[in-house]
N, C-alpha and C positions, 0 to 999 in steps of 0.2 A: 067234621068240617075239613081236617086236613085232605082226606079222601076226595072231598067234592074238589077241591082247590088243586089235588093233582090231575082230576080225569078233567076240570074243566079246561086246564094251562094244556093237556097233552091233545087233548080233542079242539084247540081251536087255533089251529097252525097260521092262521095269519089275521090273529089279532091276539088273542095273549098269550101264542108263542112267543112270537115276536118281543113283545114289549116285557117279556121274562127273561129272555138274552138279553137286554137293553139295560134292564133291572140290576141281575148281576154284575155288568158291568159296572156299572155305577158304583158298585158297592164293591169292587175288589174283586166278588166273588166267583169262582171257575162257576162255567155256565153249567147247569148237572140240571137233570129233570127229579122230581121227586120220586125214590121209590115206590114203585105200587104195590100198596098193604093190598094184601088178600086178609080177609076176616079170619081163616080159619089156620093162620102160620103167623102165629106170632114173632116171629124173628122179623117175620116181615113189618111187622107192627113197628119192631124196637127201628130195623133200620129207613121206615118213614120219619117216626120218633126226630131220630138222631140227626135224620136232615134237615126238616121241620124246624129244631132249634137252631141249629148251624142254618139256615138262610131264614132266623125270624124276622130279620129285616126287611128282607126281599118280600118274603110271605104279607108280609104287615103292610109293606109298602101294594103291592101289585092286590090285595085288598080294599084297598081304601082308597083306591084311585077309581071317581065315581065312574069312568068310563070302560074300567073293567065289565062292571057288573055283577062284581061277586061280593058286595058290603054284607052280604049274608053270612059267609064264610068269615067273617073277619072275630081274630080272636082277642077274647081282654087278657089282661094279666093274669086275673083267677084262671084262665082255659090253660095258659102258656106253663104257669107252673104245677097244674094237673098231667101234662103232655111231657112235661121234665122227669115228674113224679113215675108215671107210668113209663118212661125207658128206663129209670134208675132200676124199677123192678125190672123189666123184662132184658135188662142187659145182663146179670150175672148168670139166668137158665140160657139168654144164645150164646155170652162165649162158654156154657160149658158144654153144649150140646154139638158145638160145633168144633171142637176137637178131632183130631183123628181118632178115630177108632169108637170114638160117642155116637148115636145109644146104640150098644146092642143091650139084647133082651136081658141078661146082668144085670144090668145097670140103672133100667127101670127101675125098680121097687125103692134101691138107693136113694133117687135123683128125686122120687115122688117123695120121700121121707121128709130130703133136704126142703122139696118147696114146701110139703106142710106145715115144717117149723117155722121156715121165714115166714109164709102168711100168718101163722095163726101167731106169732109174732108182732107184728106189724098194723092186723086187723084193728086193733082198739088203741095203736101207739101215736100218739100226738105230731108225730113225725109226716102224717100223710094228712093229706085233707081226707072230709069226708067221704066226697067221691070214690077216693084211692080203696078207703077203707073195707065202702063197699064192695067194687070190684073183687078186692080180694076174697070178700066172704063169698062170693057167685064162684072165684074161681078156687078155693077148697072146696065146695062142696062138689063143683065137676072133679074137681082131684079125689075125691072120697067115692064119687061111681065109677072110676077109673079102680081106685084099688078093689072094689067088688068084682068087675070085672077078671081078676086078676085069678081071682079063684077058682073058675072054673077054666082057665087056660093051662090042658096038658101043658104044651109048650114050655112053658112059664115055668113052670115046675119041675121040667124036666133039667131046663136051663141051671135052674137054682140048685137044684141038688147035683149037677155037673159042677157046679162052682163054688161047692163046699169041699 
């Protein structure tokens, strides 16, 4: 939903661009457009996420204003605290990926290790809803044809036995 509600705000420049300048100000808020999540870069995800809640108001407001047109996109509390839920995870793999000198090939096999635990951690812990939960088991098990993968990459091996 957040997706539709950015490409619709940035594709319709003079009816709710407009009225999303107008929005923010109201509310304080520095006028910023949403970042645009690409499906397949999750950082990108974390920082639609992160803005998302930082203008829920604005988001909340410029939804439910029936002349938008977007009542579609509008989220309840259950969506808001899954959208929380899911940058809590995807905040601690962007700041570590986004480091200087993060990833090289090294540092793979580590960093995969590290996400395995949190999920398989987390998958059945009370702490997430059960959307959350799901996700997580979708996103081990693409972590688990990642490390098959691994095996048949010279490279990778080569890396690794350099860094012993």
């Amino acid at each position: 939903q957040l997706r539709k509600v950015a490409f619709a705000i940035k594709n319709s420049s003079t009816i709710l661009l407009p009225r999303w300048r107008i929005i923010c100000k109201e509310l304080a808020l520095t006028v910023r457009m949403m970042p645009r999540d690409v499906k397949t870069r999750w950082n990108l995800t974390y920082d639609m996420l992160e803005f998302a809640l930082e203008y829920r108001l604005a988001l909340d407001k410029i939804t439910d204003e029936r002349s938008s047109n977007l009542q579609d996109y509008e989220m309840d509390k259950k969506e808001w605290k899954i959208a929380a839920e899911l940058r809590d995870i995807l905040k601690d793999g962007t700041l570590y990926f986004s480091r200087n000198g993060v990833p090289n090939l090294t540092t793979v096999i580590p960093a995969m290790d590290h996400i395995d635990s949190v999920m398989t951690a987390n998958i059945e812990s009370n702490k997430y809803s059960p959307a959350i939960q799901a996700a997580l088991g979708v996103g081990q098990r693409t972590l688990n044809r990642y490390y098959g993968k691994t095996d048949y990459s010279e490279t990778y091996r080569v890396a690794m036995s350099k860094s012993n």
